[in-house]
N, C-alpha and C positions, 0 to 999 in steps of 0.2 A: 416653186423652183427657187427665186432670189427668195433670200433672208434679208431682212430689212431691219434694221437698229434703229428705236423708234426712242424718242426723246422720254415719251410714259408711255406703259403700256395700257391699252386702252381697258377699259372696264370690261367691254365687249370680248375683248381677251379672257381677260380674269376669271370669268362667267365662265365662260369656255373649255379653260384651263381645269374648271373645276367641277365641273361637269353641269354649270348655267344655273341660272335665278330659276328658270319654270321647272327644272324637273327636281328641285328642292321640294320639299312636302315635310310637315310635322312630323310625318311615321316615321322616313328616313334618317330625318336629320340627327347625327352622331357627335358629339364634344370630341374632337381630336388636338391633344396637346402636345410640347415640344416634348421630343423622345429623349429617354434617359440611355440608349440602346449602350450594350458592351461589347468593345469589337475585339475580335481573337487576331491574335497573330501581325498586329498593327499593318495591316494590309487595307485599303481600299476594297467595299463589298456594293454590290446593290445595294442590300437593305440600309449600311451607312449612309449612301446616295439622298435614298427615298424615308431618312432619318431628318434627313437636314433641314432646318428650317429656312424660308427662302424669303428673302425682303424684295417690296416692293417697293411702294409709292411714297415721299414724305415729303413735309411739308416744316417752313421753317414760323414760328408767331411772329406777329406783329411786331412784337417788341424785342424780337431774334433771343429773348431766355430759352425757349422750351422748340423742339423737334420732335412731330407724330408722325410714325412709320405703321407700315404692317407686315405683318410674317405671315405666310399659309404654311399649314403643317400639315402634311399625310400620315395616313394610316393604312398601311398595307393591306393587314386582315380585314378591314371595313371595307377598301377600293374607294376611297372619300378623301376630301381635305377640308379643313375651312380655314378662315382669315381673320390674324387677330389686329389687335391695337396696341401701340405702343408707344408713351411718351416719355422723352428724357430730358434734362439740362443740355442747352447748349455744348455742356464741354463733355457731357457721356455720363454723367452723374445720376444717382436718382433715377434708374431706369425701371421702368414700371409697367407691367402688363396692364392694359384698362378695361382690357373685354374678357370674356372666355364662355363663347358662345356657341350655338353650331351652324351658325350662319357664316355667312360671307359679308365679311365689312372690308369695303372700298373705298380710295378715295375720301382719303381722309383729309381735310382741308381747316384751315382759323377760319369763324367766323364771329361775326358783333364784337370786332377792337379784339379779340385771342379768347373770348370769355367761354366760347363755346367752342365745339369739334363738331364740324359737319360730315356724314360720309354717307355711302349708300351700304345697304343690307336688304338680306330678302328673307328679314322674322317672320314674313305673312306671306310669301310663296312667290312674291313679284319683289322685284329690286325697287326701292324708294330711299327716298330720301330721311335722314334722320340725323337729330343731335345729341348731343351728350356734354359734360361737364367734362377739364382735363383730365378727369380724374375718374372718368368712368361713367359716374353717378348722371342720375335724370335722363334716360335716354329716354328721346320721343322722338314720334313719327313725325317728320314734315309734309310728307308729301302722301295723298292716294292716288295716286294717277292711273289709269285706266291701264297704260300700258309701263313695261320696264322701263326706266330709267336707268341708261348705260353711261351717263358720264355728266357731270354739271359744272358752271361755274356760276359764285356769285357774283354782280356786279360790284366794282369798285364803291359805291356809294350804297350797297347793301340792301338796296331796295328792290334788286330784281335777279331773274338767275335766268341762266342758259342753257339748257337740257338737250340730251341726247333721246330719242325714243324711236322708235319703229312703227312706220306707217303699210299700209297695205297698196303696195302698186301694180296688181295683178291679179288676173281674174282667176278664181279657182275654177276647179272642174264642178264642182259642189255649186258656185256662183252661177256657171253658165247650164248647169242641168239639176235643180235643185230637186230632182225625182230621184237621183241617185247621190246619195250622202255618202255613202260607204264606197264609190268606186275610188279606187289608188291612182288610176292614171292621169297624167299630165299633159298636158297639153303645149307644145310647144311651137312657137309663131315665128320666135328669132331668137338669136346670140345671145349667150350671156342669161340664159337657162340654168347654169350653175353655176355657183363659183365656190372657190376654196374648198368648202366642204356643207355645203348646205344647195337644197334645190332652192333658187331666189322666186320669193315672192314677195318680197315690200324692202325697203328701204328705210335707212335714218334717216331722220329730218331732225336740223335743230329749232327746238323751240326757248320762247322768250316768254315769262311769265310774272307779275307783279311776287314779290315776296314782303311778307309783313314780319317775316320772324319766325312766324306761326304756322304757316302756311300758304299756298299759292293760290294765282284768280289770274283772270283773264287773259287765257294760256293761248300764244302766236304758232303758230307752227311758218316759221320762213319758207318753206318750199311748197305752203301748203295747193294742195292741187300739182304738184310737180312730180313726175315721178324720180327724178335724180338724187342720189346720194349724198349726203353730207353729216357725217365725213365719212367718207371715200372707205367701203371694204378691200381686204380683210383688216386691214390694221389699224386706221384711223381711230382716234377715239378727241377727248376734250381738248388735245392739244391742235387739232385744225380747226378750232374757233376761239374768237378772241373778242373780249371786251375792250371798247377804247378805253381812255382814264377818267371821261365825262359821263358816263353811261347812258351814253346815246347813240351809240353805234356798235354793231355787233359784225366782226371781219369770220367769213368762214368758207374753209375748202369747199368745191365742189365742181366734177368733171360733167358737166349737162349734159349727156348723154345718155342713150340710152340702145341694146339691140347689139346691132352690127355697130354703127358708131363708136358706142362703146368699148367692142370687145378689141379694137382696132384701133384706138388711140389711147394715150397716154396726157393728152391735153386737159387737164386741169385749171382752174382759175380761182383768185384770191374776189370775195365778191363782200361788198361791203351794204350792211343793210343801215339806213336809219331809221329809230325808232319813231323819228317824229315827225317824218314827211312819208314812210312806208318806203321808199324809193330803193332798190337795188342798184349797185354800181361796178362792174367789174375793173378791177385794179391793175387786171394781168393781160389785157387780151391780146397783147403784141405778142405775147409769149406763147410756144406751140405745146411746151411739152409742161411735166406736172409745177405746178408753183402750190405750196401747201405751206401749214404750222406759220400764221401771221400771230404775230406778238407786236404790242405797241410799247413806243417808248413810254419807260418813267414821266418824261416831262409832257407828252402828248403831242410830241411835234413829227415822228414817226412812227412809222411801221415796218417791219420785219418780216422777209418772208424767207424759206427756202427754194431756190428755185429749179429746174434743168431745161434745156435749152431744146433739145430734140424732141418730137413727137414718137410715139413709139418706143422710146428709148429708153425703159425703166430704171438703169441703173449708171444716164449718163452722170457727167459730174455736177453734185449737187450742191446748188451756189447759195450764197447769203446775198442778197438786194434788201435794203433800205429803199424809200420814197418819202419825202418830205412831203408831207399834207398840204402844207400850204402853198406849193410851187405844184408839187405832182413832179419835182425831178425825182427821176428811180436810179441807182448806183446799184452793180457788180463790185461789192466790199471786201468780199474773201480772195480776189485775185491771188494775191498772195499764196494761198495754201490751196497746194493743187492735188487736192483729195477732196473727198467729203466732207460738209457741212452736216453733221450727225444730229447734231441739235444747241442749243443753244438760251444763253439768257441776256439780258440788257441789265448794265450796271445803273445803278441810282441815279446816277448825274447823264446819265444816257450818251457819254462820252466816247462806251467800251460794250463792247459784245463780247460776252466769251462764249466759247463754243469746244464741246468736242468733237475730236475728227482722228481718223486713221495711218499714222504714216508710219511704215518702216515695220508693218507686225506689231503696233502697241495704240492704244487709243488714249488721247491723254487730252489736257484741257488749255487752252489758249486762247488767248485774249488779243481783241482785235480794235488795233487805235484809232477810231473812226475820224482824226484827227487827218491819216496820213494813209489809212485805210492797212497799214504794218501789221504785222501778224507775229505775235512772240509766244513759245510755248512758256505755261508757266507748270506745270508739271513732267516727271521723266521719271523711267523704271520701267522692269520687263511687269506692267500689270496694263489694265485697262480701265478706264474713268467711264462713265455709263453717266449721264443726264448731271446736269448743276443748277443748282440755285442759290440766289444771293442771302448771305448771313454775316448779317454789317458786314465789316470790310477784309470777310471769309467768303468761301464759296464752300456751301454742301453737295454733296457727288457719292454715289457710291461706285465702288471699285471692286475688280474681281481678275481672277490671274488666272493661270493652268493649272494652278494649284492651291485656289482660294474663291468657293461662290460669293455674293455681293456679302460688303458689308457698309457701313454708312462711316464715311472718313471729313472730317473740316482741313479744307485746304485753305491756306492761306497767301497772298498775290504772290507772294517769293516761294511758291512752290512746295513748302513744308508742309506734310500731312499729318494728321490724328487721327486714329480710328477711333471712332465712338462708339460702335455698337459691335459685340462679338458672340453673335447670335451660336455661331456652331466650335465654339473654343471644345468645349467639352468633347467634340467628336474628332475637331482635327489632333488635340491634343492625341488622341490616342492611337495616332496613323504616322506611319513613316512615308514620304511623301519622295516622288521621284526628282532628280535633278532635271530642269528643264535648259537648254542648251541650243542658242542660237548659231548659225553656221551660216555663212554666205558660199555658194557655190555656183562657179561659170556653165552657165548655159551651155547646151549646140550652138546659139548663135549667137556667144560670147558675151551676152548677159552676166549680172549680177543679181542673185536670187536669194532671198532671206529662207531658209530653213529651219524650223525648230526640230530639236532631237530631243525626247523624254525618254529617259532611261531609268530602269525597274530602282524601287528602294534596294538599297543595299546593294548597288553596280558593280558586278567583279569582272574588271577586264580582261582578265586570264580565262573568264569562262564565256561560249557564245549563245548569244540568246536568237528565238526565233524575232524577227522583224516584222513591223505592219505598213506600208505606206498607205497614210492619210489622204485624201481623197475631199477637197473641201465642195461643199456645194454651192448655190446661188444662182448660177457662176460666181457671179462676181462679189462675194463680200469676203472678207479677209480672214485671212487664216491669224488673227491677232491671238491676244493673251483670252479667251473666253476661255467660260467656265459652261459646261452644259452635264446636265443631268443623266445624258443618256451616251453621248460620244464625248464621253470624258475620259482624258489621255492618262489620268492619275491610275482612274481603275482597269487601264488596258498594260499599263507599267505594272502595277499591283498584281497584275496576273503574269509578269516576269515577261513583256514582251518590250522590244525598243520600239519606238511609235517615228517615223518617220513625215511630219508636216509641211512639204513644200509652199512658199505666196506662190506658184508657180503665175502663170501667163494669165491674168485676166482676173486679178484680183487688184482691188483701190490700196493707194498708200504707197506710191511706187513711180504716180505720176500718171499721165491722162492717156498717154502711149502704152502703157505695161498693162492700165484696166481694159483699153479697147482691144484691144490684138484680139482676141480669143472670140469676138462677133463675127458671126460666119466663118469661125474657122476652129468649129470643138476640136478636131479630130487632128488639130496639125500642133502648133507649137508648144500650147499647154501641155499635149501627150508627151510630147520629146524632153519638156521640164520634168515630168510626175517620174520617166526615166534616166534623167540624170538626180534626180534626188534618189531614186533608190542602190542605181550605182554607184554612186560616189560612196555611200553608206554601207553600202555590201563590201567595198574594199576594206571596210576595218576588220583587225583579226575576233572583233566580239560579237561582229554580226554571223549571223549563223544562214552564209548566203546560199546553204541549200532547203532554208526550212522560211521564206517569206512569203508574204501576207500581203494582201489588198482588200480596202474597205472605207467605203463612204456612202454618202444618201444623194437624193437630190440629183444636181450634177455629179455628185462625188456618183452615184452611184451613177450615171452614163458614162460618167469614169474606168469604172470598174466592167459594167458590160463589154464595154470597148473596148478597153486591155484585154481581157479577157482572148479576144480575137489577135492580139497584135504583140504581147509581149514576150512572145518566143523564149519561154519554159523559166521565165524569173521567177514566176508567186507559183506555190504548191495552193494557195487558199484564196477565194473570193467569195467577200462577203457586200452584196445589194440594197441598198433601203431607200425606198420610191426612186428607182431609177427610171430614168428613158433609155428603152431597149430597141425599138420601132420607133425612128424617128419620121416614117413617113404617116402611122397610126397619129405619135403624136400633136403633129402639127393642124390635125384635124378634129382629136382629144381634147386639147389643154383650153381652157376658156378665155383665158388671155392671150387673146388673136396679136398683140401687138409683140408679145413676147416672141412668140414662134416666128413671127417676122423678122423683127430686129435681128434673133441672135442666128436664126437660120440662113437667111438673106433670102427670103422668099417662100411660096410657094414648092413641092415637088412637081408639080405640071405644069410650073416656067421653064420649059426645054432649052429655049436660050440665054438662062439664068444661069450661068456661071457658080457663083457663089451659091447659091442654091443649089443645084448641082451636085455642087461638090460638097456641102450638107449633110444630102441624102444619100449620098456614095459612101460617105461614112458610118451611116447607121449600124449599130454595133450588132445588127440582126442580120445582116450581111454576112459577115464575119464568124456565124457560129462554127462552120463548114472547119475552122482554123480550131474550136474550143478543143483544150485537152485538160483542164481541171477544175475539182472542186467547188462548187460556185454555191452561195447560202440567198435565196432571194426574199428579200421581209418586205413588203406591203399593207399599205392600209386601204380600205375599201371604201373608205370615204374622203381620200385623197381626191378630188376633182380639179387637182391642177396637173397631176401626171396620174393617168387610172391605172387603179390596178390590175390591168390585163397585161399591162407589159411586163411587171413581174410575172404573174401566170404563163405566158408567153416564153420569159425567157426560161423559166424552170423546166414548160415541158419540151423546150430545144434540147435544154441538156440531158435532161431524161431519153428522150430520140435519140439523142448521140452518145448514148451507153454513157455519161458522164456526172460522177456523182453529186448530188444536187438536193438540195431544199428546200422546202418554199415555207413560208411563216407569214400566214395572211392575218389582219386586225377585220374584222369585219367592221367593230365600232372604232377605228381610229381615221383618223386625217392623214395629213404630209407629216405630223405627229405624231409621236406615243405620249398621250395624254393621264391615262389612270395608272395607278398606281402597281395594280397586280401587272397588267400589260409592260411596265416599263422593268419591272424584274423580272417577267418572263424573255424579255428583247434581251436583258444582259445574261442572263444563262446561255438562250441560245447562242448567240453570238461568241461565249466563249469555249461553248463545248465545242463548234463548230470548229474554232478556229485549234483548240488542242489535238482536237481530231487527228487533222494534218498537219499540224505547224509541232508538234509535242511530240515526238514517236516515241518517246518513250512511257506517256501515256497511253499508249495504246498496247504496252506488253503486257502477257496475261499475269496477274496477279495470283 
């Protein structure tokens, strides 16, 4: 349900994303390079979408000359992608492909003084570690390890590294009845039986392992005999462990828990190993709710963490704390900026943190005077800043807009940017792109509300187009400048629709009252925002305020169930994607017990719960008795954070209530559309549906 803006995306991602290290194999694996595709009609299409090349992870040398990235490239008719390598000159020069393989190369990182390029790839069917030259040449295997390797670092002093792998913490059916090998069934004892999209049966652990260059020996496992996570599913990856600057301490997230505990807290801790005494040390224990991603200073006198204050409360406000090692004083430094703390780096002199964070609908990058604990933006623009790192006395970041996927920019401390790498010039060049257009509009309850308006290429305000209002999910993450593959507002313009974006009630960037409002209370004042963003909009003479549209995922899509009941005959079309339909199914569905707490306020058989109460009084399954249109329901079946019965559910409501309806189930997808045919199949649907009804004049007989 939340979206979570993660400083790197973790390796365990990327695997994921691309259909994972084990189920690679010799026979399958396909060379997929960047597409030359030619688009008609300078319109935004799927297939340009799922054209694009998409950067990930980079990294700056030693000696700040040379930047290696990597792109994944799809291939539609394969349903494949793989991941390349890329190094260029500090100022964009000299850009050079170094791989072109059919593997997945991750994590691309300098090691030994810049001489080499470390990353993971999975040439032999498991994800390991391996080197290369900047320039491509001499790749070799570093690592056999038994099992994947989903994420590493090496130590500062290059003598040893820090690995991500998966251990086994649960007993198979196989384990406890080894007469039956082939039985499918599960066994289940307690909580936290699934999560995200996988049945759990083992855990990350990180381990600590001597490195000679060559290869590794007497391999740690920190948690070993524990069954607890480190770092933390789904999202975690190498950034919630950290090398001190001595390499004799290794800092790394982890929530010890396990079961019901688990699925019921949000309590995390920053835990501190030394290599030369074995000893563990928790850093955070005063703190209830998650403390994650420690980074140590340059000079070695601190450490960095993110923190939130509340237990249960995944998406309170996420703070930046220092603690001076040698006192053990801990400081709340980002006061100042009262949003989130998205991620972050420590400047040379360990003077300055800079960080990205959310305010106002744009995510930009600001630097924080640890002097005076002051907070000054040093970037601005309708785009979004995504992760930094230091590059001498530059910061690297990539950036990405409503109208632009990531590309790799050098910022410099006074704000001035260069784009360095322009991986998809050749596709944007040949699209006409919509005007994006912020508005601020007064609330019901007198509020000020940032809206974004996209309007189709080639806008003729003399003529009226059908409308969509935008539905964001999370709840709570921001309707900012993103770019997304699949709810991307270019190619719903492109298809001649105005797209309506409200920050409505319950999204960050707005201040700690405007993100909380919306906990225990879906159904009240966010609803009455997502309805003055679309009337305020419908008053113009180019909205076409008898032909609108609804459509989101996630929340966006209990959004849309919801309205669906409530919005007395505005939207002709409603489109669904992993919505909560049955919020009293859900809160006993969703695996993150703490979630359905927090934002629910309870229980449904807390009778004299209030706030709970009035939760489950809302459930937009109540309310079908009220449907009277069109509704499209898209589902993945291996969603196990909202299941897929609640779209089957609401489809066959509306089917019973004579109202016309669809359902588009993924059997192999998530709370995502992952591959690549599935992700052109989601934008076809989605737009015949909505031409269906929202276009009547596509519907005359030809």
């Amino acid at each position: 349900m939340r979206q979570v803006n993660l400083f790197i995306m973790s390796t365990a991602m990327l695997l994921a994303s691309c259909g994972g290290a084990k189920d690679a194999s010799k026979s399958d694996q396909v060379l997929i390079q960047k597409s030359n595709i030619q688009i008609e009609g300078k319109r935004m299409t799927p297939e340009a979408l799922w054209a694009m090349g998409r950067i990930g992870g980079l990294a700056v040398s030693p000696d700040g000359k040379k930047i290696v990235y990597t792109v994944a490239y799809y291939s539609v008719p394969e349903n494949k992608s793989n991941r390349e390598v890329f190094v260029m000159n500090a100022d964009g020069s000299d850009n050079q492909q170094i791989t072109q393989t059919t593997f997945q190369e991750n994590e691309v990182s300098w090691i030994k003084g810049g001489s080499k390029l470390a990353f993971l790839s999975n040439d032999n069917g498991s994800s390991q570690l391996y080197e290369m030259n900047p320039d491509g040449s001499e790749r070799k295997q570093l690592t056999n390890y038994e099992g994947d390797i989903e994420g590493y670092s090496i130590s500062p002093d290059g003598k040893k590294i820090l690995f991500i792998s998966q251990v086994k913490t649960r007993q198979s059916t196989a384990d406890k009845y080894p007469d039956l090998p082939k039985a499918s069934g599960i066994i289940v004892t307690d909580l936290m039986y699934k999560h995200w999209d996988e049945w759990v049966t083992g855990a990350p652990h990180p381990f600590v392992a001597d490195f000679d260059g060559k290869g590794i020996s007497n391999v740690i496992d920190l948690l070993d005999g524990q069954p607890y996570e480190s770092p933390m599913r789904p999202w975690g990856g190498i950034e919630q462990l950290a090398w001190n600057t001595t390499s004799d301490k290794i800092s790394y997230t982890s929530r010890k828990k396990t079961g019901l505990a688990y699925a019921t807290s949000t309590n995390s801790d920053i835990y501190v190993y030394d290599l030369k005494t074995k000893e563990t040390k928790n850093i955070t224990e005063e703190n209830k709710g998650y403390d994650t991603n420690p980074q140590y200073s340059p000079d070695g006198k601190y450490i960095a963490w993110q923190s939130m204050e509340r237990d249960g409360y995944e998406a309170d406000l996420n703070r930046l704390f220092i603690m001076n090692l040698e006192t053990g004083e801990k400081r709340f430094v980002s006061k100042a900026f009262e949003s989130n703390v998205d991620a972050f780096v420590w400047s040379a002199d360990a003077q300055t943190i800079y960080f990205t964070g959310v305010w106002h609908g744009e995510s930009h990058i600001y630097a924080l005077n640890l002097a005076n604990d002051s907070v000054k933006a040093i970037t601005s623009g309708v785009y979004d800043y995504e992760s930094a790192a230091l590059f001498g006395d530059k910061l690297i970041a990539k950036r990405h807009s409503m109208s632009m996927g990531d590309e790799i920019y050098a910022v410099a401390l006074d704000g001035t940017a260069t784009q360095l790498t322009f991986e998809n010039k050749a596709i944007y060049d040949q699209l006409e792109m919509g005007k994006v257009e912020s508005r601020w509009m007064t609330t019901t309850d007198g509020k000020q509300m940032l809206t974004w308006v996209i309007y189709p290429p080639h806008f003729d305000p003399n003529k009226k187009y059908p409308t969509l209002l935008f539905c964001e999910g999370g709840p709570q993450s921001p309707v900012s400048q993103f770019w997304s593959y699949r709810w991307n507002f270019q190619i719903m313009a492109a298809n001649d629709y105005i797209i309506v974006a409200p920050n409505r009630r319950g999204l960050p960037g707005f201040g700690v009252e405007w993100n909380e409002q919306i906990s225990g209370d879906y159904g009240g004042q966010c609803m009455k925002d997502y309805f003055t963003a679309i009337d305020e909009m419908a008053k113009e003479p180019y909205v076409d305020k008898d032909h609108l549209g609804c459509v989101g995922a996630s929340f966006g899509g209990f959004s849309v169930y919801w309205l669906a009941g409530q919005h007395n005959k505005r939207f002709k079309a409603f489109i669904a994607h992993d919505g909560i339909f049955n919020m009293e199914m859900q809160y006993l569905e969703t695996e993150e017990k703490w979630f359905a707490n927090w934002d629910m306020g309870g229980a449904y058989w807390e009778k004299q719960n209030p706030v709970a109460q009035r939760t489950f009084a809302n459930s937009p399954h109540r309310f079908v008795d009220k449907w009277d249109t069109p509704i499209l329901c898209i589902h993945g079946e291996k969603d196990y954070r909202i299941l897929a019965n609640q779209a089957m559910a609401a489809f066959d409501a509306a089917i019973l209530r004579g109202i016309p309806a669809e359902l588009l189930i993924y059997p192999d997808e998530n709370h995502w559309v992952l591959k690549p045919q599935n992700g052109i199949l989601w934008q076809r649907t989605f737009f015949e549906w909505l031409d269906k009804w929202l276009k009547p004049e596509a519907n005359l007989p030809k």
